[in-house]
mmCIF file of the N, C-alpha and C atoms, coordinates in Angstrom:
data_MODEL
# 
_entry.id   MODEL 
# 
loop_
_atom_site.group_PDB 
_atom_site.id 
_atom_site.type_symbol 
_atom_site.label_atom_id 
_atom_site.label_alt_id 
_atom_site.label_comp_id 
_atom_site.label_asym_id 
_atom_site.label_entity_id 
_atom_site.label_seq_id 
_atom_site.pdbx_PDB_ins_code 
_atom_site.Cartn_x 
_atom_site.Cartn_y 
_atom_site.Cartn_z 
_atom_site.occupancy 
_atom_site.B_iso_or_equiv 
_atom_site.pdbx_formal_charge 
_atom_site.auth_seq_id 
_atom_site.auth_comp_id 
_atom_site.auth_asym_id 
_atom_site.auth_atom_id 
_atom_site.pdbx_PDB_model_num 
ATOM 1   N N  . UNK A 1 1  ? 41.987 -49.847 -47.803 1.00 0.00 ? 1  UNK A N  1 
ATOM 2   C CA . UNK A 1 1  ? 41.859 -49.910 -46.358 1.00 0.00 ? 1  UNK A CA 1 
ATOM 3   C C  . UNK A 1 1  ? 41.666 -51.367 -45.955 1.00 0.00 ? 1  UNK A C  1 
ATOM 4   N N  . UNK A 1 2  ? 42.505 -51.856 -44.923 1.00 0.00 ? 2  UNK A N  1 
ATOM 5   C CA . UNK A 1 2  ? 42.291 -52.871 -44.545 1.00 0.00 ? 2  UNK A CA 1 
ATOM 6   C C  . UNK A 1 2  ? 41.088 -52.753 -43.998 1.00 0.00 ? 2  UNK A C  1 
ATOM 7   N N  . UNK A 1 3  ? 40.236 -54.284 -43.905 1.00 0.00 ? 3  UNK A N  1 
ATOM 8   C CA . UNK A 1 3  ? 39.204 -54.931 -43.253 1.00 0.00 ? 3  UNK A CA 1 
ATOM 9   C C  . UNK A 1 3  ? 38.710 -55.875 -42.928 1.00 0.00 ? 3  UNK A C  1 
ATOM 10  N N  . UNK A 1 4  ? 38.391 -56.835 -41.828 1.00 0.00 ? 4  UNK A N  1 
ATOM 11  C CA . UNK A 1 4  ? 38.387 -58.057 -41.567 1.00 0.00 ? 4  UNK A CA 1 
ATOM 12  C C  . UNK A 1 4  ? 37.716 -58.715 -42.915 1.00 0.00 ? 4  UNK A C  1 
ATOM 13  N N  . UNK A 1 5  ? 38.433 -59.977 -42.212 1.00 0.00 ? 5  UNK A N  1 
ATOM 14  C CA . UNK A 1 5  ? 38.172 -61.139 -43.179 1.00 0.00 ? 5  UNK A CA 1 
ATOM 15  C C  . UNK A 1 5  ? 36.581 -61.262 -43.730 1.00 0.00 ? 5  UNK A C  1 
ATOM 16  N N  . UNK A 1 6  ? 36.181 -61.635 -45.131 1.00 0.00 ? 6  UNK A N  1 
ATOM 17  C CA . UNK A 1 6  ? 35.015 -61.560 -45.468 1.00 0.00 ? 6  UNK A CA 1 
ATOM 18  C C  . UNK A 1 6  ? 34.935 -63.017 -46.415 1.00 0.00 ? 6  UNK A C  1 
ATOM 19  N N  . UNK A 1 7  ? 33.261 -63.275 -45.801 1.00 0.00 ? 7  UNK A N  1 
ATOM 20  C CA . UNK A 1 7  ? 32.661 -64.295 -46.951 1.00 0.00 ? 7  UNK A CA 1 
ATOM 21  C C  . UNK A 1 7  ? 32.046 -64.230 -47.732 1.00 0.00 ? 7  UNK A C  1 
ATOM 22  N N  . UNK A 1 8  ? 32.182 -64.727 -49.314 1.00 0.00 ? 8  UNK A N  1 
ATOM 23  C CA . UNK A 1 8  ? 31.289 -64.972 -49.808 1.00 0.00 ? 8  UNK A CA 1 
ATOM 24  C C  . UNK A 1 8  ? 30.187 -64.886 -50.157 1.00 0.00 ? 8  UNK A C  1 
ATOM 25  N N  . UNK A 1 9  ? 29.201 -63.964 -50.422 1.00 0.00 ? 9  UNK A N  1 
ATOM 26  C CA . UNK A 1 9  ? 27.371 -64.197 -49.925 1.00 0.00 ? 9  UNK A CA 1 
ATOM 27  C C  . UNK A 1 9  ? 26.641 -63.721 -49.096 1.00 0.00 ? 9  UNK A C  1 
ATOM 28  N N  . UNK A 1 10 ? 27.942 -63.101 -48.112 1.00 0.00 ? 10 UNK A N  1 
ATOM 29  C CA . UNK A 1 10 ? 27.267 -62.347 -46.723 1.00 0.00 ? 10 UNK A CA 1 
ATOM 30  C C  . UNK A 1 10 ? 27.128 -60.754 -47.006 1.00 0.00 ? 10 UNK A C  1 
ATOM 31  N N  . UNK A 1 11 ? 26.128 -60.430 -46.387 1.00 0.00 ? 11 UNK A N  1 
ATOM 32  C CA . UNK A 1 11 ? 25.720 -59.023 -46.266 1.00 0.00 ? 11 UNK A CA 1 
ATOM 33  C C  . UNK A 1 11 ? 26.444 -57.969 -45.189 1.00 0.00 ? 11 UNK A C  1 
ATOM 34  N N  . UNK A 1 12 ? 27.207 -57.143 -45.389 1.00 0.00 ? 12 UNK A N  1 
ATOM 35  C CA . UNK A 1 12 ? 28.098 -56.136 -44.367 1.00 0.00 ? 12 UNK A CA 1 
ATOM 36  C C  . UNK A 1 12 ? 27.604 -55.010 -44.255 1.00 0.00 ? 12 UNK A C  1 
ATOM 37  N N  . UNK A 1 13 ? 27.517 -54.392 -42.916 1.00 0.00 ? 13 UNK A N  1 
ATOM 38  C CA . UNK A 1 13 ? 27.460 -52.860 -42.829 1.00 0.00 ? 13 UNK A CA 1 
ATOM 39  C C  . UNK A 1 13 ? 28.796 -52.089 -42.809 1.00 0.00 ? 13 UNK A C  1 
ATOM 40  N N  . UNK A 1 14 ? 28.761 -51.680 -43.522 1.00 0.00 ? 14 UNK A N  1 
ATOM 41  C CA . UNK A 1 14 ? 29.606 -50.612 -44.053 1.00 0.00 ? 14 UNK A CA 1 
ATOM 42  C C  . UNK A 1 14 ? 29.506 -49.092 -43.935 1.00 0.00 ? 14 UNK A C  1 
ATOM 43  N N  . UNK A 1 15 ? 30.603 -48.717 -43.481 1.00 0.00 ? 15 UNK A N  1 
ATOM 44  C CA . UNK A 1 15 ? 30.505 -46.907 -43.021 1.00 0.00 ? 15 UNK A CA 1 
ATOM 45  C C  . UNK A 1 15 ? 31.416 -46.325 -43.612 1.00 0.00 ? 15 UNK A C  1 
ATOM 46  N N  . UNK A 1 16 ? 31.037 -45.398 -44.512 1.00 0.00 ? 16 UNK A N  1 
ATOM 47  C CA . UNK A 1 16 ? 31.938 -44.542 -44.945 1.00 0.00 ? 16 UNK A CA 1 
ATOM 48  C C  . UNK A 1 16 ? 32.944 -43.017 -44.736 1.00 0.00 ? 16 UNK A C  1 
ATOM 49  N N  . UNK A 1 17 ? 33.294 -42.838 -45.206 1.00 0.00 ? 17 UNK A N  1 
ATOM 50  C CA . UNK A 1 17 ? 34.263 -41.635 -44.848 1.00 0.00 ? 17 UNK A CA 1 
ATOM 51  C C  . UNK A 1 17 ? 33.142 -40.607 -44.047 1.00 0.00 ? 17 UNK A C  1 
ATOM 52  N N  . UNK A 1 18 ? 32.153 -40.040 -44.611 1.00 0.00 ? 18 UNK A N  1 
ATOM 53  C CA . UNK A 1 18 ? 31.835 -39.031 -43.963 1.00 0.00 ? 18 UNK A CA 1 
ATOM 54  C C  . UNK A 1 18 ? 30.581 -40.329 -42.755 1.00 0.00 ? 18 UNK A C  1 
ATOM 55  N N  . UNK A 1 19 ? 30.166 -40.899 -42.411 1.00 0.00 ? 19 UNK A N  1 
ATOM 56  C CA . UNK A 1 19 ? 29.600 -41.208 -41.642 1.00 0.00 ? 19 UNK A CA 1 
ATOM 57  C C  . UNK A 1 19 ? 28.585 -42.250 -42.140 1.00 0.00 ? 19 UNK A C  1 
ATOM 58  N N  . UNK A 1 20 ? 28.302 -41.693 -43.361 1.00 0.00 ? 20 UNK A N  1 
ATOM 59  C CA . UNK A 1 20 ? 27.389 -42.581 -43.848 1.00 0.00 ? 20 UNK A CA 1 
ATOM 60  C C  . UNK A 1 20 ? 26.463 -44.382 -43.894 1.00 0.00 ? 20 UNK A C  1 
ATOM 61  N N  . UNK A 1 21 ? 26.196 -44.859 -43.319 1.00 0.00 ? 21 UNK A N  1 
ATOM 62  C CA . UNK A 1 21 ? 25.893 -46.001 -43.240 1.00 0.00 ? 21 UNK A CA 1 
ATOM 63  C C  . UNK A 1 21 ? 25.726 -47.218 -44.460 1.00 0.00 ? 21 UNK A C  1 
ATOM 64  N N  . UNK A 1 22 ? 26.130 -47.756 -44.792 1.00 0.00 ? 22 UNK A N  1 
ATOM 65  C CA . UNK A 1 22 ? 25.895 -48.753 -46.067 1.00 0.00 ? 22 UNK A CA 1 
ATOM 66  C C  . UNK A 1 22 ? 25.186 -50.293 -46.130 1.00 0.00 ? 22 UNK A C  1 
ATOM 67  N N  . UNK A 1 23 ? 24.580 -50.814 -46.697 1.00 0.00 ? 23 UNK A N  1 
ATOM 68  C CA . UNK A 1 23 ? 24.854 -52.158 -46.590 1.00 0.00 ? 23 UNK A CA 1 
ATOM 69  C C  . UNK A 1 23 ? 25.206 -52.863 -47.965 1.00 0.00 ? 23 UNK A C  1 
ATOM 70  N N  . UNK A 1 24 ? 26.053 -53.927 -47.754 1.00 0.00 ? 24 UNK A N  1 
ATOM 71  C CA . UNK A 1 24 ? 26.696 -54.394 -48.855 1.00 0.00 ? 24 UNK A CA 1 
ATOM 72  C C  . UNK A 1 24 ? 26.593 -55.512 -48.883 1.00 0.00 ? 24 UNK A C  1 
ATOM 73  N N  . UNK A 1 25 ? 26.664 -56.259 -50.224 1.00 0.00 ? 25 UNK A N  1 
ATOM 74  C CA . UNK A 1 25 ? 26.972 -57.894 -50.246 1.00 0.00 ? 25 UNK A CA 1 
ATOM 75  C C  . UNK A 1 25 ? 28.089 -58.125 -50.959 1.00 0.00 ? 25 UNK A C  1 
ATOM 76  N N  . UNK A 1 26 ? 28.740 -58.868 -50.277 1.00 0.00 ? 26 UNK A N  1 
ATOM 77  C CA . UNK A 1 26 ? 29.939 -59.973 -50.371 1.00 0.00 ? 26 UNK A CA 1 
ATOM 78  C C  . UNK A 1 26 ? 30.650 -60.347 -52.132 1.00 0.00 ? 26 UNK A C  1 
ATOM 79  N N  . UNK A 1 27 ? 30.366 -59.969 -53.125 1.00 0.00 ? 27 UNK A N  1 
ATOM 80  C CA . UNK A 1 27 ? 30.851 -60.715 -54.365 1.00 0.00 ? 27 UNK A CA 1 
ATOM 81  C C  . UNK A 1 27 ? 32.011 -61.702 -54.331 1.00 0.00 ? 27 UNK A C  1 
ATOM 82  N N  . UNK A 1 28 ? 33.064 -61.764 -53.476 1.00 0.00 ? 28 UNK A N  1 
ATOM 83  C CA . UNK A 1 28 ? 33.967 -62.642 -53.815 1.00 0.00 ? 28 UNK A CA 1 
ATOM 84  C C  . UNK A 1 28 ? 35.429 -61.394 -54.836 1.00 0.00 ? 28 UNK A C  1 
ATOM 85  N N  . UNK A 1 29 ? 36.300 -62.272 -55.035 1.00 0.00 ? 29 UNK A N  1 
ATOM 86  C CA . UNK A 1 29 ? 37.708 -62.413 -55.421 1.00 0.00 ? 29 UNK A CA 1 
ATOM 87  C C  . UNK A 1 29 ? 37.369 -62.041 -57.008 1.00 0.00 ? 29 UNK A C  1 
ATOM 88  N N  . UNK A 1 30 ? 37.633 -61.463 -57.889 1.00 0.00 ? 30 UNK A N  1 
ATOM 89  C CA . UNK A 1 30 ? 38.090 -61.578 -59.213 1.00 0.00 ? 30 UNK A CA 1 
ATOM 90  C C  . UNK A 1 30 ? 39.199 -62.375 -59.511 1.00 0.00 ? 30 UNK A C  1 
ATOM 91  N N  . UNK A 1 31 ? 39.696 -62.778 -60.569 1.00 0.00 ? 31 UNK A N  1 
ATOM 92  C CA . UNK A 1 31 ? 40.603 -63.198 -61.211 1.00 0.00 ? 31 UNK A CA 1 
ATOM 93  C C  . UNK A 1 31 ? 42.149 -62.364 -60.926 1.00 0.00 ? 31 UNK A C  1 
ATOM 94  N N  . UNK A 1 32 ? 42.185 -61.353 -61.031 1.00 0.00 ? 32 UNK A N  1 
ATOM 95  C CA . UNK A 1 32 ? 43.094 -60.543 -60.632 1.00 0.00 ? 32 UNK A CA 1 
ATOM 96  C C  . UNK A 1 32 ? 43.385 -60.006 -59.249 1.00 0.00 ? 32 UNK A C  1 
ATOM 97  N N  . UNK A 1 33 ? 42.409 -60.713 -58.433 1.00 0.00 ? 33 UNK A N  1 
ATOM 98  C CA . UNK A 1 33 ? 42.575 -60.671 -56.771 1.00 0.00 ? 33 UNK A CA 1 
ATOM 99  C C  . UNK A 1 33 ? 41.886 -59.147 -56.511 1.00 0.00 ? 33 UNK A C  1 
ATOM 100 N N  . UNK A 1 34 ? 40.986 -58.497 -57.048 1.00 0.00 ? 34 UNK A N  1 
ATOM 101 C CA . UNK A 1 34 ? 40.177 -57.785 -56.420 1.00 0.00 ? 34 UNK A CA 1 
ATOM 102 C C  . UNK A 1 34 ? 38.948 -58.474 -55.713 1.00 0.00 ? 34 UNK A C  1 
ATOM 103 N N  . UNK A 1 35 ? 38.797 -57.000 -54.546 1.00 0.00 ? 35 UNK A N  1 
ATOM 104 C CA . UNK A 1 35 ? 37.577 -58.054 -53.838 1.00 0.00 ? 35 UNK A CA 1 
ATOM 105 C C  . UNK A 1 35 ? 36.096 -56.862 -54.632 1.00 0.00 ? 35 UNK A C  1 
ATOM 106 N N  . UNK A 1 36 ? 35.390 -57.997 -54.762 1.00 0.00 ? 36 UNK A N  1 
ATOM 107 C CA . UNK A 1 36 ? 33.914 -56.935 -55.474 1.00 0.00 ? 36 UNK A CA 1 
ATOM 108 C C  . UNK A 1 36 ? 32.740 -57.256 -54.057 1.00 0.00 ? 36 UNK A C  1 
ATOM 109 N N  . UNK A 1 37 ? 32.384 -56.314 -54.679 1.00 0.00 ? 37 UNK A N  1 
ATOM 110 C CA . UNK A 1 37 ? 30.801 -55.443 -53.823 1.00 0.00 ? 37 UNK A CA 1 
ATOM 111 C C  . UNK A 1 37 ? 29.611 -55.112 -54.278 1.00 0.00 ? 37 UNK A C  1 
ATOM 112 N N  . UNK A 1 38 ? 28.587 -55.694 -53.661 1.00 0.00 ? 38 UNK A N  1 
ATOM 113 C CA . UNK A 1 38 ? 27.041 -54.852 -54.651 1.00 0.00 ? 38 UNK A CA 1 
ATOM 114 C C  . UNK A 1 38 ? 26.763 -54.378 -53.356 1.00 0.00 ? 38 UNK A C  1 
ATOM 115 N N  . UNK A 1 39 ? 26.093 -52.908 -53.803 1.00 0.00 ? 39 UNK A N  1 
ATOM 116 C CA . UNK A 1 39 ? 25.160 -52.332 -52.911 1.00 0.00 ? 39 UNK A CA 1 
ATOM 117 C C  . UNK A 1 39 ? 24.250 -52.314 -52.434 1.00 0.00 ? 39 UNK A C  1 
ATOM 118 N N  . UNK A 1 40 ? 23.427 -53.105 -51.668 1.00 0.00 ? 40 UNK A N  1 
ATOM 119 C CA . UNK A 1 40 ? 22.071 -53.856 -51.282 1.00 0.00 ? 40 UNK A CA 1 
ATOM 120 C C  . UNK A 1 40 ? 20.807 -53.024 -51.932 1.00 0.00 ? 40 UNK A C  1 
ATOM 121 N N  . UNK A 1 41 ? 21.086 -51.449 -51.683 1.00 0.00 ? 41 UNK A N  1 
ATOM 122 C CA . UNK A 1 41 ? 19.538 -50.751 -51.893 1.00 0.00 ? 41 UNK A CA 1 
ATOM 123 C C  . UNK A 1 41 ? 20.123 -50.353 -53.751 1.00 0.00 ? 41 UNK A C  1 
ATOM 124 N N  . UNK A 1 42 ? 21.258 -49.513 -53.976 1.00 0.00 ? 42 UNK A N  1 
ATOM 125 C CA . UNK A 1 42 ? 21.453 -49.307 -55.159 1.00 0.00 ? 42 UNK A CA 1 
ATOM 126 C C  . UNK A 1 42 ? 21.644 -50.033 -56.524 1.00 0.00 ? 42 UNK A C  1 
ATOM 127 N N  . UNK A 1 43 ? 22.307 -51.163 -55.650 1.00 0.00 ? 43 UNK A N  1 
ATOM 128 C CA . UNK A 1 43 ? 22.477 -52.570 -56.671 1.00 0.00 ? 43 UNK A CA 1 
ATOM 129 C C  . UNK A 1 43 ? 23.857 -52.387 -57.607 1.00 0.00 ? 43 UNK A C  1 
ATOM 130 N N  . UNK A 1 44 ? 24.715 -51.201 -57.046 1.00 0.00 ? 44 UNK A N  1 
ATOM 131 C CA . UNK A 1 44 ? 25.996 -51.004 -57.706 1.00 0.00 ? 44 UNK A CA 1 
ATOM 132 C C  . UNK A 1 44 ? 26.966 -51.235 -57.467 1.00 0.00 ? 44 UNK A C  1 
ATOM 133 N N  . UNK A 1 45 ? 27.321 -52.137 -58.381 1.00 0.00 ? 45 UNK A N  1 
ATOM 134 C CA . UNK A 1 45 ? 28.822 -53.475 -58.179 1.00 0.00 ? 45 UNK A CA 1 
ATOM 135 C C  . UNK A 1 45 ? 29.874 -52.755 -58.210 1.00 0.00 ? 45 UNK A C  1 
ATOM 136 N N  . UNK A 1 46 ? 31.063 -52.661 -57.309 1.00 0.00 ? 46 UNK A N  1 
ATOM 137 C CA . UNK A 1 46 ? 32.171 -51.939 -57.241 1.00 0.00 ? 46 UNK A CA 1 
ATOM 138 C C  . UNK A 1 46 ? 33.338 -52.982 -56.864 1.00 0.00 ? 46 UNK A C  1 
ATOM 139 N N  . UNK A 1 47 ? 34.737 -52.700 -57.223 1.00 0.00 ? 47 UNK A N  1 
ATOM 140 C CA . UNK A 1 47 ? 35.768 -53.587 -56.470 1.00 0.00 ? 47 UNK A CA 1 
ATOM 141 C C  . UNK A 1 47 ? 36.152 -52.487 -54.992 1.00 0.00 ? 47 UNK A C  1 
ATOM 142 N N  . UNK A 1 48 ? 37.133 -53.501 -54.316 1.00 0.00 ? 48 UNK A N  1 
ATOM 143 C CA . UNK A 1 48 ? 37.258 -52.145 -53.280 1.00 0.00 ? 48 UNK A CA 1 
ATOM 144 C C  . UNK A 1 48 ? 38.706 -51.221 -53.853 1.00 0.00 ? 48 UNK A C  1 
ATOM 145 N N  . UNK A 1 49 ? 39.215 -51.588 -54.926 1.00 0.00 ? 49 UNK A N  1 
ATOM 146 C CA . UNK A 1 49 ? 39.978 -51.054 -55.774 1.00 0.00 ? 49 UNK A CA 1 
ATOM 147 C C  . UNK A 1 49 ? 39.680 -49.330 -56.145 1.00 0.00 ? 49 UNK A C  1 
ATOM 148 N N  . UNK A 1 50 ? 38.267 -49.483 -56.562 1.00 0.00 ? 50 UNK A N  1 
ATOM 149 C CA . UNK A 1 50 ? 37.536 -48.612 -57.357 1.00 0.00 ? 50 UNK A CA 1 
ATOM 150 C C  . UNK A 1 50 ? 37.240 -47.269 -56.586 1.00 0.00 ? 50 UNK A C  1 
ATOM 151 N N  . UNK A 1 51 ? 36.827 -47.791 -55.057 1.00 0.00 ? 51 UNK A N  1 
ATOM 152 C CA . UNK A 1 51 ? 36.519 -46.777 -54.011 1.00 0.00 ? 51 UNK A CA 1 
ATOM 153 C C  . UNK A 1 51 ? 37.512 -45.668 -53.855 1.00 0.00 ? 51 UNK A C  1 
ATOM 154 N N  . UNK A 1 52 ? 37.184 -44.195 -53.823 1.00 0.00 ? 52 UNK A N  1 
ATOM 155 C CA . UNK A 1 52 ? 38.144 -43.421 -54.070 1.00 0.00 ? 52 UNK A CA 1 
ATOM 156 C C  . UNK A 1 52 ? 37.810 -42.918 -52.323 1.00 0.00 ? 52 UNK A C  1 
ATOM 157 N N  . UNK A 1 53 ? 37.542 -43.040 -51.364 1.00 0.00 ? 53 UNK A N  1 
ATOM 158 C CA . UNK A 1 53 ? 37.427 -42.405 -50.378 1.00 0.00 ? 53 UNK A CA 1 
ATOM 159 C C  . UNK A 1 53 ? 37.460 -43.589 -49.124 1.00 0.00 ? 53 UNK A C  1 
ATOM 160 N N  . UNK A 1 54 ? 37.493 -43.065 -47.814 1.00 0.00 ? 54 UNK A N  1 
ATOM 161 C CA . UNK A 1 54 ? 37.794 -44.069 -47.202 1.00 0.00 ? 54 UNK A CA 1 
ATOM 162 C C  . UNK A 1 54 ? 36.459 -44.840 -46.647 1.00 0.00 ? 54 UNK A C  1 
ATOM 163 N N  . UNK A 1 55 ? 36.489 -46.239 -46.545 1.00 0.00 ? 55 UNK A N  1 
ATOM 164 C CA . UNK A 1 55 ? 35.686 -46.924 -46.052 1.00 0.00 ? 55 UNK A CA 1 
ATOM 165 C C  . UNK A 1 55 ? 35.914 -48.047 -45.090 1.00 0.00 ? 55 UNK A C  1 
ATOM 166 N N  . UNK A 1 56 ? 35.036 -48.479 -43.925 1.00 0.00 ? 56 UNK A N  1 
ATOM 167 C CA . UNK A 1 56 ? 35.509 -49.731 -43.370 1.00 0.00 ? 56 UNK A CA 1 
ATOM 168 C C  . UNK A 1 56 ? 34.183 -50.931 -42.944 1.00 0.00 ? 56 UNK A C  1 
ATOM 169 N N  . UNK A 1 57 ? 34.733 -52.449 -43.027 1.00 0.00 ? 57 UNK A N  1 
ATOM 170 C CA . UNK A 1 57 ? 33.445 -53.182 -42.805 1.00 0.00 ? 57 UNK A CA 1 
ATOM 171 C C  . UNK A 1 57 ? 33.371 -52.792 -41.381 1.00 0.00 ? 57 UNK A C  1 
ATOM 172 N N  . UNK A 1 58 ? 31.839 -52.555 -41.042 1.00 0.00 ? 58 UNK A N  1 
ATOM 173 C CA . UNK A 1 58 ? 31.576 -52.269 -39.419 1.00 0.00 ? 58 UNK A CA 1 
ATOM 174 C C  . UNK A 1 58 ? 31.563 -54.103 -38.687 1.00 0.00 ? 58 UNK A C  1 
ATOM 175 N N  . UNK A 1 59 ? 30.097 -54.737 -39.429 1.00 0.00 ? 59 UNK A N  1 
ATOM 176 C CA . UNK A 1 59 ? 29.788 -55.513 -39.078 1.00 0.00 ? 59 UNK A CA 1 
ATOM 177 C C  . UNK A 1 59 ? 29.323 -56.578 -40.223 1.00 0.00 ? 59 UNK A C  1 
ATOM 178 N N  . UNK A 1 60 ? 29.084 -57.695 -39.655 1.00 0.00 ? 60 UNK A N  1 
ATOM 179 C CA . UNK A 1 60 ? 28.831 -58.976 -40.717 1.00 0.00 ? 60 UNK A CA 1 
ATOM 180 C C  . UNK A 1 60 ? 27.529 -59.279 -40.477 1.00 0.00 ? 60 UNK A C  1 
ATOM 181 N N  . UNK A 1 61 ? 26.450 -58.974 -41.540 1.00 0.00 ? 61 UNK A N  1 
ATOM 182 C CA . UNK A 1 61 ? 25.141 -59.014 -40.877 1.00 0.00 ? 61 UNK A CA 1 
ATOM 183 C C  . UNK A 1 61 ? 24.580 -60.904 -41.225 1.00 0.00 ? 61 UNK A C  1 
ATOM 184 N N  . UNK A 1 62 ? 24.327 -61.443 -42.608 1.00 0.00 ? 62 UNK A N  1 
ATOM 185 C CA . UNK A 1 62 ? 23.830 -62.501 -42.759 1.00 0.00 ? 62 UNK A CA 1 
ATOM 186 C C  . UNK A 1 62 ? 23.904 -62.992 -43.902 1.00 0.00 ? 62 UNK A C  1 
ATOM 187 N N  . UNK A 1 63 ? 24.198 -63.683 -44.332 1.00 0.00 ? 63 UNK A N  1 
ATOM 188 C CA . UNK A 1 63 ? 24.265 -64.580 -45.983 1.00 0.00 ? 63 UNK A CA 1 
ATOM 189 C C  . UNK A 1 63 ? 22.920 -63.893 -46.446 1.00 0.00 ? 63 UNK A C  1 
ATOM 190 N N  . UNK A 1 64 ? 23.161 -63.762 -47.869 1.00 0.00 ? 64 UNK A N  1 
ATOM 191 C CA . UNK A 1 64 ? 22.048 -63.104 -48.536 1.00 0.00 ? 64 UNK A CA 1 
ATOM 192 C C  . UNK A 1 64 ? 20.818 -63.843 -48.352 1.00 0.00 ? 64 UNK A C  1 
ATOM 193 N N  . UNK A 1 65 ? 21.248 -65.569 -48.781 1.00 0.00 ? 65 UNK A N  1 
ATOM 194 C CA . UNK A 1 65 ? 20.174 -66.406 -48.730 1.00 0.00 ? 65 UNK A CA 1 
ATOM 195 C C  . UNK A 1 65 ? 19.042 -66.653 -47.755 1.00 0.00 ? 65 UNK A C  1 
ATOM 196 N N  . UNK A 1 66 ? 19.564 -65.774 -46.424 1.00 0.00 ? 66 UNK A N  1 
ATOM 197 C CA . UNK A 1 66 ? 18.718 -66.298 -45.344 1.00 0.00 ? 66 UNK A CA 1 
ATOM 198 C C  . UNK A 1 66 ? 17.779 -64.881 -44.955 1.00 0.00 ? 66 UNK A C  1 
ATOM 199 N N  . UNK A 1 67 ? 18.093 -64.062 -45.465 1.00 0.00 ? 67 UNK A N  1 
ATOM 200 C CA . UNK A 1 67 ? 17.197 -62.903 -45.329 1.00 0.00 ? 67 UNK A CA 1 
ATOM 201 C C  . UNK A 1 67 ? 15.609 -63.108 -46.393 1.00 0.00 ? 67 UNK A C  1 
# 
């Protein structure tokens, strides 16, 4: 699923297929041009490759560093 442009380090809210609310941080590009993801509360690293259901970034909340 497409989704706006993302940085680096920053923290996203994320909503999933059934409604669900998320928050995520930023990993960056792999080598093979996947984009990766950690899950702020779960701490589980995913590409958006991996995601089998639909998801979209809502909003861009803040670089990890400044929280």
């Amino acid at each position: 699923m497409p989704n706006p442009e993302t940085t680096v380090g920053y923290e996203y809210r994320i909503t999933l297929r059934g409604g669900e609310v998320r928050r995520c941080l930023y990993l960056g590009l792999d080598p093979s041009g996947r984009a990766w993801w950690r899950d702020t509360e779960t701490l589980y690293q995913f590409s958006e490759d991996s995601l089998m259901y639909a998801w979209q970034v809502v909003e861009k909340i803040a670089p990890a560093a400044a929280r």
